[in-house]
N, C-alpha and C positions, 0 to 999 in steps of 0.2 A: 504494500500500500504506500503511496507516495505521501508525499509531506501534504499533499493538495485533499485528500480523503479518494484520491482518485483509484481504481485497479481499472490497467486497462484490459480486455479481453484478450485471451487467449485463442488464435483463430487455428490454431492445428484441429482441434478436434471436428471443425469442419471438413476436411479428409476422411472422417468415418461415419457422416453420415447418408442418409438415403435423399433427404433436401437440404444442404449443405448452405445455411443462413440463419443469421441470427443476427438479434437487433441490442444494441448499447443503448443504453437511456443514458445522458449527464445532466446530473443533477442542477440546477439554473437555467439550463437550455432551452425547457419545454421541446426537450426534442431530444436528439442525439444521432446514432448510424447505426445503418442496417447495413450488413456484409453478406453477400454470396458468392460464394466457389461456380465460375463457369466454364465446366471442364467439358463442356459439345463442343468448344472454339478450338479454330486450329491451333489456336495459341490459349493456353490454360491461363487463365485473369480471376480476378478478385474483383468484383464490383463493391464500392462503398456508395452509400445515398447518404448525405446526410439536410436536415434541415431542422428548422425552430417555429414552432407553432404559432408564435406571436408575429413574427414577424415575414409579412406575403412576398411570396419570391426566393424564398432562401434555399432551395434545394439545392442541391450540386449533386451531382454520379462523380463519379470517378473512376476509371478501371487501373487496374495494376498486375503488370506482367512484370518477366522478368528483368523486359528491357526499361520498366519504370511506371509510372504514372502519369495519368492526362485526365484532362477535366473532356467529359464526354458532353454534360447536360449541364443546366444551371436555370432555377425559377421555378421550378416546375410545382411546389409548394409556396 
């Protein structure tokens, strides 16, 4: 646990399951990220969404290979 009260998730155990996602709450946020393993793509990526419920527009995607990260979407909440 961090100095901040924060633990962040541990996303290995997404490799064992059958729908491989799961969503972070942060606490202040009114929101947080949701993560999914998408292993159909020719290239295996980690999708992140995250957004803030208060505040319109805030969505962002993100995918993550091994060659990195790129912001795919954004506003969509």
């Amino acid at each position: 646990m961090s100095e901040y009260g924060l633990r962040l998730p541990d996303l290995e155990p997404l490799l064992e399951m059958d729908e491989p996602r799961m969503w972070f709450p942060v606490p202040g946020m009114y929101g947080g990220f949701s993560f999914r393993l998408d292993l159909g793509a020719d290239v295996p990526k980690l999708v992140s969404e995250s957004w803030c419920r208060v505040v319109g527009g805030s969505g962002e995607r993100h995918e993550v290979t091994v060659d990195g990260a790129r912001l795919v979407d954004r506003g969509f909440v």
